[in-house]
N, C-alpha and C positions, 0 to 999 in steps of 0.2 A: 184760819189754819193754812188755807193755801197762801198767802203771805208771808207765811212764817218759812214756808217748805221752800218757796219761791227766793229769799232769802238767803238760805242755806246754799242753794244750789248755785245759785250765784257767787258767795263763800267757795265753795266748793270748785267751781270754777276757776278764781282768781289763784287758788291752792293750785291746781293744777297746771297753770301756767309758770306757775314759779317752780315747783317740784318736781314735773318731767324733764325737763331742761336741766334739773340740778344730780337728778337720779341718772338721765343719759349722759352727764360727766362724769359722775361716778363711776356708770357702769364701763365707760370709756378708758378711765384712769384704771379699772383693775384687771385689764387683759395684760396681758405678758404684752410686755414692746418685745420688738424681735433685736438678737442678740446683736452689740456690737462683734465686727466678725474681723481679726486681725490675723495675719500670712506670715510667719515670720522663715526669711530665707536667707539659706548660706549656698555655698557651694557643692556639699554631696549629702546632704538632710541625717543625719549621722552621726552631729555633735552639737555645734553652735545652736544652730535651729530648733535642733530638737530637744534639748534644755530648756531652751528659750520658750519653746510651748507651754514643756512640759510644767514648770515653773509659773508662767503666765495664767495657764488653768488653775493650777493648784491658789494662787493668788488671786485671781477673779472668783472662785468658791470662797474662802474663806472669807474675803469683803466682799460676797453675794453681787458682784457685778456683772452686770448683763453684756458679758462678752464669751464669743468663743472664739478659738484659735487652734490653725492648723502649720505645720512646717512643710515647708518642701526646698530641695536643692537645683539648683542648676545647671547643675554637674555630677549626676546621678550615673556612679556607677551600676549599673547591672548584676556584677560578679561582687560586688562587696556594698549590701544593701542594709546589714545587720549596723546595730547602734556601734559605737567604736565603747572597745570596754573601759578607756578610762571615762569616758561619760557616764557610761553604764555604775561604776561604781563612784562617783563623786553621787550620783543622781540616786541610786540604792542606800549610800550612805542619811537621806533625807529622808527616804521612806517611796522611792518612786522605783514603778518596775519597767524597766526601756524593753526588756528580749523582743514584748511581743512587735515594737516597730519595725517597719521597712519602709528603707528611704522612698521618694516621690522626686517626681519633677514637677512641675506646676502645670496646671492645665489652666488651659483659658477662661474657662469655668471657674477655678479656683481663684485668677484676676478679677475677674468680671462680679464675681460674689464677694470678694472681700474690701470692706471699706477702708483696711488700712493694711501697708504691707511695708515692713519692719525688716531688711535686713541687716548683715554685719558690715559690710564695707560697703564704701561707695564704690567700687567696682560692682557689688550685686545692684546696685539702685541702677549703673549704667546700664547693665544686661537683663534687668527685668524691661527697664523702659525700652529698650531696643527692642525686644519682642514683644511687648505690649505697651505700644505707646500712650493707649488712651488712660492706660495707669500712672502714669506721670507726674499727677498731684498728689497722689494718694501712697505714693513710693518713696519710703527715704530709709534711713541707716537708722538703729535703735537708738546709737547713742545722740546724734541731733536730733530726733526727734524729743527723745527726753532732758537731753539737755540743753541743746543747743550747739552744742562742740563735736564734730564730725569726726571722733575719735573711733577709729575700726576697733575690730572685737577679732583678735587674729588667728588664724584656722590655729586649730593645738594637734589638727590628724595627725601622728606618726611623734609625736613629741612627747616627750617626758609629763610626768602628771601636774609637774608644777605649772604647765602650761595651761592644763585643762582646770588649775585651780584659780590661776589669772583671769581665763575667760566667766567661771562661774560669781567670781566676784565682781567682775564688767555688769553682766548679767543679772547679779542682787542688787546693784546700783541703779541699772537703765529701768529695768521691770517696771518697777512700783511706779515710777516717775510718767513710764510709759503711758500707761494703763491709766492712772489719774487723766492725764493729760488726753487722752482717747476719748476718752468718759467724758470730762469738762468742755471740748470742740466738738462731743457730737452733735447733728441735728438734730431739734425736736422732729 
């Protein structure tokens, strides 16, 4: 009988060498990876940027992608912090509510934590890296990074709506491309 149990346990054994190693990548694979974390910046966070988020989330939700995204501007006015209203209603038109934002500037914290940062022209790429230089790699314009072609995405502040209808269609273009492309170059 002790033969038999002797047996087993050794069974049992061999089991265990194989199934906690295979249970601890399991248990490995089902924690939450932490979110890709994307910046996307214009100039007074008010329109381009903040589309560009807002847009960004709503598309990271519906394709369940492990990203979050914040805007901020670089030229943040003070006295006029609220969203600009043709944004406000291109972006209401979709089902998004802007009132409750107010613009930002970027804080070094917001650098330093975010793995990718997405503005509209190469002028914001020049004046992020100026102020933070060690962002440099991780800093480019939306539309090279999704497409390739370093085509700006042009302020629409103070301009007629047609403007702010050019920019959101830059914007349905770059996004999805974006975002794939974030997703597909991240690190394990």
């Amino acid at each position: 009988m002790l033969g038999a149990f002797t047996g087993i346990a050794a069974m049992l054994d061999r089991r265990r060498l194989f199934v906690l190693p295979l249970l601890a990548a399991f248990a490995g694979g089902a924690q939450a990876a932490e979110p890709l974390k994307i910046a996307f910046v214009d100039t007074g966070n008010t329109g381009r940027s903040l589309m560009a988020q807002t847009l960004a989330r709503a598309l990271a939700a519906r394709r369940a992608l492990p990203i979050a995204v914040i805007s901020r501007g670089l030229d943040v006015d003070p006295f006029d912090e609220a969203p600009e209203a043709n944004a406000q209603t291109l972006m209401a038109a979709r089902g998004f509510d802007l009132a409750a934002h107010r613009a930002r500037p970027p804080t070094a914290a917001d650098i330093a934590h975010a793995d990718l940062i997405l503005t509209m022209t190469a002028t914001h790429v020049e004046k992020v890296v100026a102020l933070y230089p060690d962002a440099s790699a991780k800093t480019h314009t939306l539309a090279a990074y999704a497409s390739g072609q370093d085509t700006p995405i042009p302020d629409a502040w103070g301009k007629p709506m047609a403007a702010y209808t050019a920019v959101l269609a830059q914007l349905d273009l770059y996004l999805p491309l974006a975002l794939a492309k974030a997703i597909a170059d991240r690190k394990p």
